[in-house]
N, C-alpha and C positions, 0 to 999 in steps of 0.2 A: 504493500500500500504506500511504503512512503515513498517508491519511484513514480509514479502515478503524481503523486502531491510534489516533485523534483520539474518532472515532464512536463507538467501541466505550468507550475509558476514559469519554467522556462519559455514554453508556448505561448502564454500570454503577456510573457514580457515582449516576444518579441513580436508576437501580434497588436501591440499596443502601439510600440514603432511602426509598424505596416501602416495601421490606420492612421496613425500622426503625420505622416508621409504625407498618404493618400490625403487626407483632410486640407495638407497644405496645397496638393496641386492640386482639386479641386475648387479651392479657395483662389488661387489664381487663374486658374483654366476652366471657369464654369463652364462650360460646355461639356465637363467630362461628368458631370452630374447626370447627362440626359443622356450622354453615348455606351450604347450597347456594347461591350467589349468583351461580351463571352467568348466569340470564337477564339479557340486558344491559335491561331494563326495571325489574327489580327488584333489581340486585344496586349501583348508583350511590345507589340510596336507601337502603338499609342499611347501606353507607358510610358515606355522608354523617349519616344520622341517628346513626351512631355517635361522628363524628367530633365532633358537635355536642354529641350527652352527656358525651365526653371534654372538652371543653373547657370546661366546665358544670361539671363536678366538679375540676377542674385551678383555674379558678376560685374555686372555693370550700371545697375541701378540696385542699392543694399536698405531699399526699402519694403519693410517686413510689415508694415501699418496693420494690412488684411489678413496676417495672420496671427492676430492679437485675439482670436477668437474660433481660435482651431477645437479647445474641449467643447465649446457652447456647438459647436457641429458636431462634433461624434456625437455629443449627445442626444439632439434632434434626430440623428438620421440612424440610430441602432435599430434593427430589424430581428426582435427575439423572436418571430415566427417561425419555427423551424418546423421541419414537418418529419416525423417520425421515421421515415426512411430514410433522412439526410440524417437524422442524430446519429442511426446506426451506422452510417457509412463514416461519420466522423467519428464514432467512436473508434471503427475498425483502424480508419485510417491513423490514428493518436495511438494505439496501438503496433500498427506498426515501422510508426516513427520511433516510437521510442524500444522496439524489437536494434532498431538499424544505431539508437544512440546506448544502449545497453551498457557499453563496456570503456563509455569515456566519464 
C-alpha cells in the first residue's frame, strides 16, 4: 500500500505541473480552449508549436500579467466526471506505470 501512496503523490505532482503548463498556454493561446487535439497525430504538434510561440514571446516580451491567474483556471475548468470505464483503464494504466517504476 504504501507504493500506491509513493506512485500516486508522485503522479500528481507531476500532473499538477502538466496542468500548470497547460493553464499557462491556454491563458495565452485561447484558442487552444476550443481546439480539439485528440488525434494523437495532430494534437503533440499543436502542443509543441504552442509551446515554442510561448517561449518566443517569454523571450522577448517577459510579460506574465495573464498568468497571474492560472489556479483560478484549473479551478473552473476541472472535469471530475469520469465515467467508470475510464477509472478502470486509469487504474490499470497507474498500475502499470508504476509495475515499469518498481525498482527506482
Amino acid at each position: 500500500m504504501a507504493k500506491f501512496v509513493i506512485i500516486n503523490y508522485k503522479l500528481c505532482s507531476i500532473r499538477l505541473v502538466i496542468e500548470r503548463a497547460f493553464a499557462r498556454l491556454k491563458g495565452k493561446f485561447r484558442r487552444l480552449k476550443y481546439l480539439d487535439i485528440s488525434d494523437p497525430n495532430f494534437g503533440p504538434q499543436i502542443v509543441a508549436t504552442a509551446c515554442v510561440l510561448h517561449n518566443f514571446i517569454i523571450l522577448k516580451d517577459n510579460d506574465d500579467e495573464e498568468f497571474e491567474n492560472v489556479d483560478e483556471f484549473l479551478n473552473n475548468n476541472e472535469n471530475d466526471d469520469v465515467a467508470p470505464e475510464e477509472q478502470r483503464h486509469g487504474i490499470q494504466k497507474r498500475l502499470n506505470i508504476m509495475t515499469l517504476f518498481r525498482d527506482y
